[in-house]
N, C-alpha and C positions, 0 to 999 in steps of 0.2 A: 146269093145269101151271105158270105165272106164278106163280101164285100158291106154291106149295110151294118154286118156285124163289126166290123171294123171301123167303121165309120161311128154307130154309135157307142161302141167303146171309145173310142175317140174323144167323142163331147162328153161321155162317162167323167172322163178321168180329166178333164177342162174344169168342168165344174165341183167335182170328187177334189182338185186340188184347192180352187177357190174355198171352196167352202171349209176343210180340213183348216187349211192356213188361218179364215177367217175366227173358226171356235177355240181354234188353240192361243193366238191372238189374245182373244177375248180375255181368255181362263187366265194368262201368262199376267196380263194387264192387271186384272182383278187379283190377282195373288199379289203383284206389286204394292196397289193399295192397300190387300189388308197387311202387308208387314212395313207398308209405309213409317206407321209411326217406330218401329224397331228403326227401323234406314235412320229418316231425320233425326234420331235419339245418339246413335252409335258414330251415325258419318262415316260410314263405309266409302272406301272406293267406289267408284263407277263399275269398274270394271269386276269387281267382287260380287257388283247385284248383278251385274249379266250373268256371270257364271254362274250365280246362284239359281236365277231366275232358267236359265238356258235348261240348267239341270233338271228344273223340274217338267220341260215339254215333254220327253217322253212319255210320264206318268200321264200329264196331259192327253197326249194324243191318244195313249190306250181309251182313254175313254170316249172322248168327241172320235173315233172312228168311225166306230158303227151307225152314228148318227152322220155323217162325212156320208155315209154308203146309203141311207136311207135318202136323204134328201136328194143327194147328187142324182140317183136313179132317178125319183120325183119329176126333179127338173127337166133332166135327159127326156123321158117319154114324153112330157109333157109338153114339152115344144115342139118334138116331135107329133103330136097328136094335131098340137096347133096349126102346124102347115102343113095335115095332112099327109105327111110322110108315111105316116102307120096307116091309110087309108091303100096308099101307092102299096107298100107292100103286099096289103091284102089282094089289093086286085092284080099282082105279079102272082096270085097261088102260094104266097108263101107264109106260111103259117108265123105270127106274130109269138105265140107262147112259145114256139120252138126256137125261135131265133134269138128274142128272149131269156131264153133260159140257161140261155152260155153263160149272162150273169151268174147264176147259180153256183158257176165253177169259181168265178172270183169271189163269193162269200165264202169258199169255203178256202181259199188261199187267204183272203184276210183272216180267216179265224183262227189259221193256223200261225197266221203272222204275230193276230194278238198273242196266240199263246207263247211263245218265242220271244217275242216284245217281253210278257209279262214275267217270264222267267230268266230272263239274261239283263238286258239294258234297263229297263224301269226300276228294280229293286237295288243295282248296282248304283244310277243316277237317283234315286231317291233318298239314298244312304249318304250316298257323298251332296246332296242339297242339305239336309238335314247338320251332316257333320259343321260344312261350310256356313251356315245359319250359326252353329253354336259356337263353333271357337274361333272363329275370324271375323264375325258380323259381332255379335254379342261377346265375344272375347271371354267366353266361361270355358275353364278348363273341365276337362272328363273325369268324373271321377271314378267311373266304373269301364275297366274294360274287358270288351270281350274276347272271349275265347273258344272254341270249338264246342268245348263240352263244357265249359263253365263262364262265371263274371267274377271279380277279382277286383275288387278296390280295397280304398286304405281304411278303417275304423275311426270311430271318434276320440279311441282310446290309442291311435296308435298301430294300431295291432295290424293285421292282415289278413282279409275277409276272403274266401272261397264260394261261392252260392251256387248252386248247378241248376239252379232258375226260382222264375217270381210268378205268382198266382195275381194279374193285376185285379180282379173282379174279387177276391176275396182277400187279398190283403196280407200273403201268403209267401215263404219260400220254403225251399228242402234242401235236403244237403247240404246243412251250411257250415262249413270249417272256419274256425277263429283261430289263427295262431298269434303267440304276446313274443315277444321279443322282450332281451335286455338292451342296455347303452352299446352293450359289443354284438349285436344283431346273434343273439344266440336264443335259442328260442325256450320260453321258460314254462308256454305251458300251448297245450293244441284242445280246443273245446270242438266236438263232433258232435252235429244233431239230425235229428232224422227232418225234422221240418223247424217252423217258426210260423209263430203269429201275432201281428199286430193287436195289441189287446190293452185300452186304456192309456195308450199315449205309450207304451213302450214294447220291446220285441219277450215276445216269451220263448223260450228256446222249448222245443219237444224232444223225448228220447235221448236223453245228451249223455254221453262221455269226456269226463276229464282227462287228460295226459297231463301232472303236475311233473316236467323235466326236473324242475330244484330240489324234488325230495324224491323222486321218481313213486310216485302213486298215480294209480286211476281211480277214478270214482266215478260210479252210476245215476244217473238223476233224470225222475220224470219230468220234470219241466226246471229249467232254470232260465231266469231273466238276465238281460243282458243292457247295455248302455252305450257297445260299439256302434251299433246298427242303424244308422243315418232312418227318419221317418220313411213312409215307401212313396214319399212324391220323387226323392232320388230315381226310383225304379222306374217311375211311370214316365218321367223326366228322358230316361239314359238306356231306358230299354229299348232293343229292336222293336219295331213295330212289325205287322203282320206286312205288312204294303212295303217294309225292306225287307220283306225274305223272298226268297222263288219259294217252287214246289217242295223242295230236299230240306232246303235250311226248319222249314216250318215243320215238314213230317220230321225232322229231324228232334226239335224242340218240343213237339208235340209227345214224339215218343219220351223222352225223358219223361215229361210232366208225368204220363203214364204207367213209368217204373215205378216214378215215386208215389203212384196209388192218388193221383189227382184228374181230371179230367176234366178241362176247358172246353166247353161247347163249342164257348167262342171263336179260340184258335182251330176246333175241327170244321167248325162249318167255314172257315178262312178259307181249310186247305180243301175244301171240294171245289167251294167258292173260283180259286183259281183256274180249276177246269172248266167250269162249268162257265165261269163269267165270257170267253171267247166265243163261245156261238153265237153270240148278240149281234154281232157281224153277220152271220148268213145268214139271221132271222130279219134284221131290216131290210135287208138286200130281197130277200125272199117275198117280205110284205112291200118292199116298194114295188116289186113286179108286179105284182096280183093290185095294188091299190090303181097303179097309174093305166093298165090296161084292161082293166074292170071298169064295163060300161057301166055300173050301177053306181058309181063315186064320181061320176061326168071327169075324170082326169084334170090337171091343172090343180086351181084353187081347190075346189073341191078334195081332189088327195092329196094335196098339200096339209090339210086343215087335220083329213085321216090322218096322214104322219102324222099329226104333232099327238094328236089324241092318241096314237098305238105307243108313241113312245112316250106319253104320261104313264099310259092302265102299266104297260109294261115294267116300267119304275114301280109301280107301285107294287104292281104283285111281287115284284124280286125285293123291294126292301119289308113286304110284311113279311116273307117265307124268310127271310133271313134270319128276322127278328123273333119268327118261330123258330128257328130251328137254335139259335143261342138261348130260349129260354128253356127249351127241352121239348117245346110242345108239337117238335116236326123231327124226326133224325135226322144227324147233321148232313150224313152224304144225301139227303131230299130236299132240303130243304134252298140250296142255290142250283137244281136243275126244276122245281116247278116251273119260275116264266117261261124257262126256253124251250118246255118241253109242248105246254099249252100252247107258247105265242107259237110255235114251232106246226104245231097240228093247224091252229086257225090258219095261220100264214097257207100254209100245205091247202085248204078246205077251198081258200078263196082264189089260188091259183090253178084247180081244176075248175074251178067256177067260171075263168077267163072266156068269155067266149071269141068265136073267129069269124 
């Protein structure tokens, strides 16, 4: 039994690489065309788009894995089926689902892989693609930068802006410190407000505090408007995105927004999202066993065709629970474990179903 097991881990991982190579490929290729017209426009280096482009395989592969695992098994059995190998077995007495189901151990090292991938290397190489796009490719300086607990750029006035985050769905930030400066960098006045909001083409400031250094007074005010504050495409522009944080940075972010009495769906259903998105891996691996050794799908073409349709319904159910659970109408920590939990039970239903 070792032995056939190793064998077809073998052709597993022959065509698990074919295939990986081949999607990542694809996606690598198709991201080149679409920033194609940025390339021809800018005339970057060669060697700038590789790095650029190189950067983004990881992000790449977390994705096309699990489908890398879905098809590669496909294939595996399915040729196997074809020269009757999985016949031979049977008639050695050796159970085909049990042999089988050694795969099961590798869905669950890939999924641990994705999660590792998706928390180390991908958020790290997607930040630095990103960075590498804007100030070397596009040649636009940053005007925002960050910082552990806060963003920090320069005013339209001058000044010296503080934010300790951006509400991108509402148009929104809190904590925002404004310090003026004179000509001898001495500071003449420091404005503190509990939040801001985009309101009519300018920022309104909420709960604010003056520090007037030059006369030394402070003054109270429910709302005062400001002119520093760059429109908030700067933000949507120059902010982290959720796809460059890991797990920590975004609970991280997430908690602040929290303190400040704000609560982004969005970003919560991101951060379950990240656990939750790596079992995708030992759900195709799971349904590829059960598709390709299920007499009722004639194996080959036949569960070929299954895959493609398990990983459509699949897509789908995880982008509408998604999309419920950002508009509130799923709680967030449910809303990216519905597919895997469902595909996860069917996958389970149709692998007892295997007959021998």
């Amino acid at each position: 039994m070792k032995i056939f097991q190793k064998y077809f881990l073998k052709e597993f991982f022959k065509f698990f690489t074919i295939v990986l190579l081949t999607l990542t490929a694809i996606s690598i290729v198709a991201e080149f065309f679409d920033k194609a017209p940025e390339f021809y426009r800018e005339k970057p280096p060669i060697s700038l788009i590789i790095k650029y482009l190189l950067l983004q395989s990881p992000r790449v592969i977390l994705y096309v894995l699990p489908f890398a695992s879905l098809f590669s098994i496909l294939i595996t059995v399915g040729i196997a089926s074809k020269w009757r190998e999985t016949v031979i077995i049977k008639a050695s007495g050796i159970s085909t689902k049990k042999m089988f189901s050694s795969f099961l151990l590798l869905g669950v090292i890939f999924s641990l892989l994705a999660l590792i991938l998706g928390e180390t290397l991908v958020p790290a190489a997607t930040r630095q693609a990103a960075w590498i796009r804007k100030t070397e490719i596009l040649k636009e300086t940053p005007r925002i930068i960050h910082r552990e607990e806060a963003l920090w750029l320069k005013g339209l006035d001058g000044s010296l802006i503080r934010i300790a985050g951006y509400i991108e769905n509402e148009n929104r930030i809190f904590k925002t410190s404004i310090f003026t400066f004179n000509e001898a960098f001495e500071m003449e006045k420091r404005i503190e407000a509990e939040k801001a909001e985009w309101t009519d083409g300018i920022w309104s400031l909420k709960d604010v505090t003056v520090f007037d250094f030059t006369d030394n007074t402070t003054k109270k005010h429910t709302s005062l408007t400001t002119t520093a504050l760059e429109d908030p495409k700067i933000f949507r522009e120059e902010m982290k995105k959720p796809k460059e944080m890991n797990f920590l940075e975004l609970h991280s972010y997430y908690s602040r927004l929290e303190k400040a009495g704000f609560k982004n769906l969005k970003y919560l259903v991101r951060l379950y999202e990240k656990l939750a998105y790596p079992t995708i891996n030992f759900i195709m691996i799971l349904f590829g066993i059960a598709l390709a050794l299920n007499s009722k799908w004639g194996g080959g073409i036949m569960a070929a065709g299954m895959g493609v349709i398990v990983t459509v319904l699949y897509w789908l159910l995880y982008s509408i629970s998604i999309s419920l659970g950002n508009t509130g109408m799923l709680e967030p920590w449910i809303a990216p474990w519905i597919s895997p939990v469902v595909f996860c039970i069917l996958g389970s239903i149709l692998f007892i179903q295997i007959k021998e």
